[in-house]
N, C-alpha and C positions, 0 to 999 in steps of 0.2 A: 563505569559510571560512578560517578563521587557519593557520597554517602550519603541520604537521604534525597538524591534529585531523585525528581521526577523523570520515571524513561520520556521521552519523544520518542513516537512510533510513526514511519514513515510505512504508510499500506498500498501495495501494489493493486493495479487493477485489477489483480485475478482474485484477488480476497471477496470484492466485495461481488463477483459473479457469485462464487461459493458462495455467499452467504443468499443471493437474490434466488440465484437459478441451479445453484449445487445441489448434487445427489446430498441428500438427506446427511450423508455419514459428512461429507466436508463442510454444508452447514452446521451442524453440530461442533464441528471444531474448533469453527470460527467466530460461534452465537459468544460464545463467552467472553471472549477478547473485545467484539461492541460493547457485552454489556460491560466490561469494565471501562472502558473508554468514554461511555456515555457519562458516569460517572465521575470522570475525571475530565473533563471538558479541556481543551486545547492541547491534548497530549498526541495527537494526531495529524496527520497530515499525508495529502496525495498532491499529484498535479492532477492541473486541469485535463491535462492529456487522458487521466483515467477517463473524464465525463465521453471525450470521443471513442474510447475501447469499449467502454460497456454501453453506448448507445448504440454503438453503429450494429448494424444486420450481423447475424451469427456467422460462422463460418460456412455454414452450410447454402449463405445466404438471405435467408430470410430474413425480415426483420421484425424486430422485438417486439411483441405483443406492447399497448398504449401501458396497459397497469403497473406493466415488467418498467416500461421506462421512466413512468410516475415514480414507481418503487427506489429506484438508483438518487431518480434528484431527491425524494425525501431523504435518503438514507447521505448522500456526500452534501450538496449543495445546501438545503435547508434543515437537515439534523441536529445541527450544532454538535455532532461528533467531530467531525474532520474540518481541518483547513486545507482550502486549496491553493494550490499555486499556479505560478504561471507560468506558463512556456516562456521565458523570458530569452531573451537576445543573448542574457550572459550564460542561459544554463546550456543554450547550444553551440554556443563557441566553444564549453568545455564538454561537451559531449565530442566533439570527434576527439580531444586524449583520452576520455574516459572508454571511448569505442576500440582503441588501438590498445589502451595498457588491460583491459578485461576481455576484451573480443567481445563485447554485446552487440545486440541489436539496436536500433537509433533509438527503440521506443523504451527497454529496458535503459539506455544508456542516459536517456531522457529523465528517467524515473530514480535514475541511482544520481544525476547530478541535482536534480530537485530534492535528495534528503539530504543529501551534502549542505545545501545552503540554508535547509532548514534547523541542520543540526540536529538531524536525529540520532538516537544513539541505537534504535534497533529500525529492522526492517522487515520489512514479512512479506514474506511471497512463497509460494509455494514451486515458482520460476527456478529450473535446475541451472540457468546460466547464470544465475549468481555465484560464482564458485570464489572469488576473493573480495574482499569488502573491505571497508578503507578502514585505517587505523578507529580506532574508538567505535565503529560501527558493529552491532551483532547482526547477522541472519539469523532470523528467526522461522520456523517450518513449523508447519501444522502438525500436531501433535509431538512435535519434539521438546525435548527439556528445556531449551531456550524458549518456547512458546511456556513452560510453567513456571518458568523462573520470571520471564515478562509478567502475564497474571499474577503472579506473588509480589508481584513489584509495584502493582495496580490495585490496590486492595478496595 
C-alpha cells in the first residue's frame, strides 16, 4: 500500500456474525476494527451477498431472532460503516476463473471478486479457504499481525 493511502478493507460475511452473534472472545476481536472503520468512513466494503448470509436461518435452521436481523441492517446497510456492493453480472462472469485458479466456493469466490473491483488492499475473514490472494491484496485474520498492523493503519 503507497505511503499514507488509506487501507480499503474488504469484510467478509463471517466478520460481522462475530461481531452480531460471536462467542464473546471473537467479538472482541472484531469490536475494534468497527470502531476504527466507523471512524474512517468509506474505508470499507462487503457485498450484498453478505446481507443474504447473515440473514438467512442459522445452520442449524432456525431463523434469526427480528433484533439479531434489525442488528445486521443497522450495522451494513444503514451504519455508514460499510459500502455494499452488488452482485453484478461482471463480478460472476469472473468468479468461475477466480473459482478454478483458488478453488473457492461460488459465495467466497463471490466475495474475493467484489474486493477486486472495489480495490481493496486488505481482506478479513476469518475463512481458511482463502489461502492465496491477489497481488496487492493482504488477508487479514482475527488477532493476527495483519489485523494490528490494519488498526495501526486506521488510527
Amino acid at each position: 500500500m503507497p505511503e499514507g493511502a488509506r487501507p480499503q478493507v474488504y469484510l467478509d460475511a463471517n466478520i460481522f456474525v462475530y461481531l452480531v452473534e460471536g462467542e464473546p472472545a471473537l467479538a472482541a476481536a472484531v469490536e475494534p476494527l468497527f470502531v476504527a472503520l466507523k471512524r474512517h468512513g468509506g474505508s470499507a466494503t462487503t457485498s450484498e451477498l453478505t446481507l443474504a448470509e447473515v440473514l438467512a436461518p442459522t445452520g442449524m435452521g432456525n431463523a434469526r431472532p427480528a433484533h439479531i436481523k434489525r442488528r445486521y441492517l443497522d450495522l451494513i446497510v444503514w451504519g455508514r460503516i460499510v459500502s455494499l456492493k452488488p452482485v453484478s453480472r461482471d463480478v460472476l462472469y469472473e468468479t468461475a476463473d477466480i473459482r478454478t485458479e483458488a478453488r473457492l466456493r461460488l459465495p467466497d469466490a463471490i466475495h474475493l471478486v467484489t474486493a477486486i473491483h472495489a480495490k481493496c488492499s486488505h481482506f478479513v475473514s476469518r475463512d481458511q479457504g482463502f489461502r492465496r490472494m491477489p497481488a496487492g491484496m493482504i488477508k487479514v485474520g482475527l488477532g493476527s499481525p495483519e489485523m494490528a498492523s490494519l488498526l495501526a493503519d486506521l488510527p
